[in-house]
C-alpha positions as CSV (number, residue, x, y, z in Angstrom):
1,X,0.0,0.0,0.0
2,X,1.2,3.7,-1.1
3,X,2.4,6.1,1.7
4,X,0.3,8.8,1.8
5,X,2.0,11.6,0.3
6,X,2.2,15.5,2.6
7,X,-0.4,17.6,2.6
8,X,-0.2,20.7,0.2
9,X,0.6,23.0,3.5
10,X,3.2,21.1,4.8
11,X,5.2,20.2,1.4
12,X,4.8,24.1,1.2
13,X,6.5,24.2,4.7
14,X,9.1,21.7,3.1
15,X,9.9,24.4,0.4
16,X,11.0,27.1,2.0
17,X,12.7,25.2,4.4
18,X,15.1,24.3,2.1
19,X,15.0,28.1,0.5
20,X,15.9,28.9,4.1
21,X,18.9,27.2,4.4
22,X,20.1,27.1,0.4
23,X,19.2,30.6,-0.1
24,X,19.3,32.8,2.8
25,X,21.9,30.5,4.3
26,X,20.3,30.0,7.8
27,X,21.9,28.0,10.4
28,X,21.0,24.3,10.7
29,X,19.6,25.4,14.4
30,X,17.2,28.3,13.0
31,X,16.3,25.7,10.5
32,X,15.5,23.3,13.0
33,X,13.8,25.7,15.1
34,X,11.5,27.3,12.2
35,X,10.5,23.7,11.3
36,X,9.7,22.7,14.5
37,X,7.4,25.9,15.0
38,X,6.0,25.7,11.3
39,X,5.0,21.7,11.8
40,X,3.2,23.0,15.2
41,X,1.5,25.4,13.2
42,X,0.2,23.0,10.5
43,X,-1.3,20.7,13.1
44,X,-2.6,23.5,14.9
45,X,-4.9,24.9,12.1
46,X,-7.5,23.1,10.6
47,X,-6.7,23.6,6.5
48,X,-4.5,21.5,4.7
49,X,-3.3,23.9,2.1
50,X,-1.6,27.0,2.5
51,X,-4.2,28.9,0.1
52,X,-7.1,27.8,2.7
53,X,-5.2,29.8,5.3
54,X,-7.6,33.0,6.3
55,X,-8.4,35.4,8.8
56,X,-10.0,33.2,11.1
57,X,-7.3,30.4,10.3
58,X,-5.1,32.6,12.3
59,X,-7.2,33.2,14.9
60,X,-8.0,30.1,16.0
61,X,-4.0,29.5,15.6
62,X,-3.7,32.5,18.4
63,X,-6.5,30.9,20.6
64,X,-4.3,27.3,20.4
65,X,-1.0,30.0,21.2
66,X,-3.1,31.2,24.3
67,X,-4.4,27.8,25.2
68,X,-1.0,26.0,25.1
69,X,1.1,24.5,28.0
70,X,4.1,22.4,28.1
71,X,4.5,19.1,29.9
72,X,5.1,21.1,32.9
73,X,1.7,23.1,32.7
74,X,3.8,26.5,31.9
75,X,2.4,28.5,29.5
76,X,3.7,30.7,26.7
77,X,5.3,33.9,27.3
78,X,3.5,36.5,25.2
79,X,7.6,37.0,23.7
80,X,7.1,33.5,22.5
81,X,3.7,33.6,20.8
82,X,5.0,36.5,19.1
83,X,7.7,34.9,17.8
84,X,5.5,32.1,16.4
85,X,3.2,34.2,14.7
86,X,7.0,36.4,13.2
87,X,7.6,32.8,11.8
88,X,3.9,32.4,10.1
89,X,3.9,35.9,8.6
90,X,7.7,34.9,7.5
91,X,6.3,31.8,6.1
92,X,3.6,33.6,4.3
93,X,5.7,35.8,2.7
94,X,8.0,33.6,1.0
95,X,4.9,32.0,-0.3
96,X,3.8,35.8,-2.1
97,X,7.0,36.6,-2.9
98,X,9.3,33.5,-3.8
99,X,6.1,31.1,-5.1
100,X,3.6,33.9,-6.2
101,X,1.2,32.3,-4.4
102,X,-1.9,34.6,-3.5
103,X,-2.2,33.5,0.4
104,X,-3.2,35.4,3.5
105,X,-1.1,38.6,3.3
106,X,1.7,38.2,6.2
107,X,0.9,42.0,7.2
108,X,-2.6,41.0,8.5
109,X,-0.7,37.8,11.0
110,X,-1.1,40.8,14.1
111,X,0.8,40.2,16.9
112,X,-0.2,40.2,20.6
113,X,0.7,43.7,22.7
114,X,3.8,42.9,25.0
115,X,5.7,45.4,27.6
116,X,9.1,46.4,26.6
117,X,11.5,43.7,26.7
118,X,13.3,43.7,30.6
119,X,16.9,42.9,30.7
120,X,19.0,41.3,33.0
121,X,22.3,43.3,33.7
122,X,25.2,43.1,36.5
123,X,26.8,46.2,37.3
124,X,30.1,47.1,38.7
125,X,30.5,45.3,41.6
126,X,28.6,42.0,40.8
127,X,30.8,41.6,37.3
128,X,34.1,42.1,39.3
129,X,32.6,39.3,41.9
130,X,32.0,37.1,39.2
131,X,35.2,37.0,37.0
132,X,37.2,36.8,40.1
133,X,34.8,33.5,41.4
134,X,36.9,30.8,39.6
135,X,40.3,29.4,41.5
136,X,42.7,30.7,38.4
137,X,44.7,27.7,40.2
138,X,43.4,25.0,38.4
139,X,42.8,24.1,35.2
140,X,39.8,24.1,35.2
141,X,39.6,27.5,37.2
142,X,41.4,29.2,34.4
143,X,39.0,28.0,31.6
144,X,36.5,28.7,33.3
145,X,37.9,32.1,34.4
146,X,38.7,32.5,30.1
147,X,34.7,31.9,29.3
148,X,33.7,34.6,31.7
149,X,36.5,37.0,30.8
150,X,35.8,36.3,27.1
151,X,32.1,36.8,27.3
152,X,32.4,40.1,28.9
153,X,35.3,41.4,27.0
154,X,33.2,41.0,23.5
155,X,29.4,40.5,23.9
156,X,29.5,37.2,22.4
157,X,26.1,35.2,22.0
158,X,26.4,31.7,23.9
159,X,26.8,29.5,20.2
160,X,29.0,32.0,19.1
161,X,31.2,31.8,22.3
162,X,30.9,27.8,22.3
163,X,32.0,27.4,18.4
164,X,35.4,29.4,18.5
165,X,38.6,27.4,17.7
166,X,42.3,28.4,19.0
167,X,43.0,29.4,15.4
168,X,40.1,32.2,16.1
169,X,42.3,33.9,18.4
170,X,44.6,36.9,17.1
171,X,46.3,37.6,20.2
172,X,48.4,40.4,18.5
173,X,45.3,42.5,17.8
174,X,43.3,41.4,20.4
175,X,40.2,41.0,18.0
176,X,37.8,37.9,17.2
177,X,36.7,37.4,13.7
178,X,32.8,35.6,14.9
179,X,30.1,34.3,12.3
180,X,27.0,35.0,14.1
181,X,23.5,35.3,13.2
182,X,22.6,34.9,9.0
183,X,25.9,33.8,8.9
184,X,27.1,37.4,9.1
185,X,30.8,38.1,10.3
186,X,31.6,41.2,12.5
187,X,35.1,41.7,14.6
188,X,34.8,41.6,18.7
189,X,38.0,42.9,20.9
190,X,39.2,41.3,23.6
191,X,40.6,43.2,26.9
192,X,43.7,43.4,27.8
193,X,42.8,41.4,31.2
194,X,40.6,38.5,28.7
195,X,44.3,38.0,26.8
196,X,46.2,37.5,29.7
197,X,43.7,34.8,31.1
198,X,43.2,33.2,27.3
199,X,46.7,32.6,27.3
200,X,47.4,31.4,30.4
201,X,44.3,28.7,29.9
202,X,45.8,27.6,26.7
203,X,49.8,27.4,27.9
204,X,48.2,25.4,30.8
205,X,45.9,23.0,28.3
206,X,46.3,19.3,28.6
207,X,46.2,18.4,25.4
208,X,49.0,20.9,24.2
209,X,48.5,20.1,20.6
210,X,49.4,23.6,18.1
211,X,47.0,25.7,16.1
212,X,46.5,24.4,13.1
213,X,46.3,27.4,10.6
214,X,43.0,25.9,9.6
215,X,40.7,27.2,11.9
216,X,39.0,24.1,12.1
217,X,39.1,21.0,15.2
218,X,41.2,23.0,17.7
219,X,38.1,23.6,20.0
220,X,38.9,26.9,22.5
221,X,36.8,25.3,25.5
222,X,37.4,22.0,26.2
223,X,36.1,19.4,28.7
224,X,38.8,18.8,31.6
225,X,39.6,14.9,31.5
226,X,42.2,13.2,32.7
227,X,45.1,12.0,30.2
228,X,43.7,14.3,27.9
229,X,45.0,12.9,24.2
230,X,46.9,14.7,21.2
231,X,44.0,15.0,18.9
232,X,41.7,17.7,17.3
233,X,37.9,16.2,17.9
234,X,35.3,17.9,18.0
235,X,33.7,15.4,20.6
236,X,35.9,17.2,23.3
237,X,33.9,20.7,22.7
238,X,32.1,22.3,25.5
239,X,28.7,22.2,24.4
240,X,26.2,25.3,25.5
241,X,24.6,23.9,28.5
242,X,28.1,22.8,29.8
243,X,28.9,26.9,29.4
244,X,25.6,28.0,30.7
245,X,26.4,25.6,33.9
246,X,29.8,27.4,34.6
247,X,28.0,31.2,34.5
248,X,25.4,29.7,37.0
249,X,28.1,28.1,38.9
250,X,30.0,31.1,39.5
251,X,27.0,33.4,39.7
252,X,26.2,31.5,42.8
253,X,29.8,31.3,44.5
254,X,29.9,35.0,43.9
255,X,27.1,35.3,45.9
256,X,24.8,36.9,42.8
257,X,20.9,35.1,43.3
258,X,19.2,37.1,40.3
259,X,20.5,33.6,38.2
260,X,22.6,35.4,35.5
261,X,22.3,33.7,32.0
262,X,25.4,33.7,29.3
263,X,23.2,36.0,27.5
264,X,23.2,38.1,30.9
265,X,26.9,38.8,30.5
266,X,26.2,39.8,26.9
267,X,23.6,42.5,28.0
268,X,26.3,43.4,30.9
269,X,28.6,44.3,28.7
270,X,26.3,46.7,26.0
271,X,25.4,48.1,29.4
272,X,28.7,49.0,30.2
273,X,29.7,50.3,27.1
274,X,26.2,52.7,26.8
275,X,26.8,53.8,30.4
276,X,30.5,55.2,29.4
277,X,29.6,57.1,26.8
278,X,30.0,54.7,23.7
279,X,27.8,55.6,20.7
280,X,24.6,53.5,20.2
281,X,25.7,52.6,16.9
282,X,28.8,51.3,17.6
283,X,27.4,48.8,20.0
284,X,25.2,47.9,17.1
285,X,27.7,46.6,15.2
286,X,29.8,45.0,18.3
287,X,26.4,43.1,19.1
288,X,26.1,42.3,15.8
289,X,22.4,43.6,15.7
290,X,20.5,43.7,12.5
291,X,18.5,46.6,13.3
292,X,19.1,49.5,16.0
293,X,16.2,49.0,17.6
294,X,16.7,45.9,19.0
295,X,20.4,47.6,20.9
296,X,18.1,50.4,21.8
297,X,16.3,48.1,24.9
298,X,19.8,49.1,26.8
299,X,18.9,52.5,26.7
300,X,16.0,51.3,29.3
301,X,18.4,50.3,31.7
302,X,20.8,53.3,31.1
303,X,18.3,56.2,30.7
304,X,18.2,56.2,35.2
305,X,22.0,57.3,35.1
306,X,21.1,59.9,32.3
307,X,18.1,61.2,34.3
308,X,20.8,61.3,37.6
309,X,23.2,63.4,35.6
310,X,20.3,65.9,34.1
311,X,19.2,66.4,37.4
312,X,22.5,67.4,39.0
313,X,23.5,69.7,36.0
314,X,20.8,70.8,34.2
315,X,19.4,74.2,34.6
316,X,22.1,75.0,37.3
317,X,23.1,79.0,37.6
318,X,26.5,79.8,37.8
């Protein structure tokens, strides 16, 4: 007997897919991620067909958004549902503009009303707590001392941070050549304090086998095992839960309860750049931020200091 062949929606769903990764080169994890979220979608809705999808198609699709809980009864954050429905209208939009198909126009896919995004920053006193928590002693202390020291130093996202290889490293110029998100390359610097601790993680490393010119199977964080061989493998990698365990580990030995994320130390760091006078813009690019708006949500947590400093010189008489 015949498998039964996809529906028209989700051989649809197949297609662009594929345009996403061939075409816009997206990342095998945003692919993953979009079909994950586009296959929910599908089974959601109660049309097979992409040209069946309508205004109250997308309604009941927000009431299943609403009505959603995972296996541990938590719903969706309104941040989430809205970043469903950005993958729908996405969706839709390839279908008008890549197929020429006359569907739903993505413009009329409304998202729900959400406050302004609230980020979590350390200040002064908590960051210099925390990149002095590991025992620079060990090994493992001074790798773990490198992660923190690197994150801060450059605003690196977690997967950036947990894909660099020694060869990455140009220790003369103190910058980091990073591939992050659409592929896109931009240069991050590292401090003069994050050099000092790289090197002294990777003259103490185990393994001790050279950079390779090639950029490729010389992880930069490695697991700490004992006997550690004289080979580039991939399978020694720190993956990114391993890296978001050390922040948290830290975090708490420094005697910080807010439970700081990686992505934490990447907000610290556009915070302290905003707060000493560095132009919005520029922290754009060092972010790595497609559009400004999305750097301007520091501006929430620096506009206090700003209102502090208009109060104590503005309007004063001489």
């Amino acid at each position: 007997m015949a498998s039964k062949s996809p529906s028209p929606l989700l051989q649809a769903i197949d297609r662009y897919l594929l345009w996403l990764e061939s075409e816009l080169g997206k990342s095998p994890l945003t692919v993953k991620n979009y079909h994950h979220q586009l296959k929910d979608f599908a089974g959601a809705i109660t049309v097979n067909s992409p040209l069946k999808i309508e205004k109250q198609v997308i309604q009941h699709y927000k009431q299943y958004l609403h009505r959603f809980k995972d296996p541990h009864g938590q719903e969706l954050t309104v941040r989430t549902k809205n970043h469903r429905l950005t993958v729908v209208r996405a969706f839709l939009r390839y279908l008008v503009q890549e197929e020429e198909m006359d569907v739903y126009p993505p413009d009329r896919v409304t998202r729900f009303k959400q406050d302004p995004r609230q980020v979590k920053v350390l200040f002064g006193d908590q960051i210099e707590r925390l990149l002095k928590a590991p025992n620079t002693k060990t090994l493992r202390g001074k790798r773990d001392s490198a992660i923190l020291h690197t994150f801060f130093s450059t605003g690196m996202r977690l997967s950036e941070l947990a894909s660099l290889d020694r060869d990455d490293m140009n220790f003369s110029t103190r910058e980091i050549s990073v591939r992050g998100k659409r592929g896109k390359i931009r240069v991050v610097f590292l401090s003069d304090a994050a050099v000092s601790i790289l090197k002294d993680y990777l003259k103490a490393r185990l393994d001790h086998h050279p950079s390779t010119g090639s950029g490729q199977g010389s992880p930069l964080f490695i697991r700490i095992i004992k006997d550690m061989p004289d080979i580039e493998s991939e399978k020694f990698r720190l993956n990114v839960r391993s890296i978001q365990n050390i922040v948290k580990k830290y975090a708490l030995l420094a005697g910080i309860v807010t439970d700081p994320s990686p992505h934490t130390l990447r907000h610290s760091f556009a915070t302290d750049l905003l707060s000493n006078g560095a132009d919005l813009r520029a922290v754009q690019e060092m972010l790595g931020h497609k559009d400004l708006s999305t750097t301007q949500i520091y501006t929430h947590v620096t506009n206090p200091q700003l209102k502090e400093i208009h109060r104590k010189f503005h309007g004063k008489k001489g």
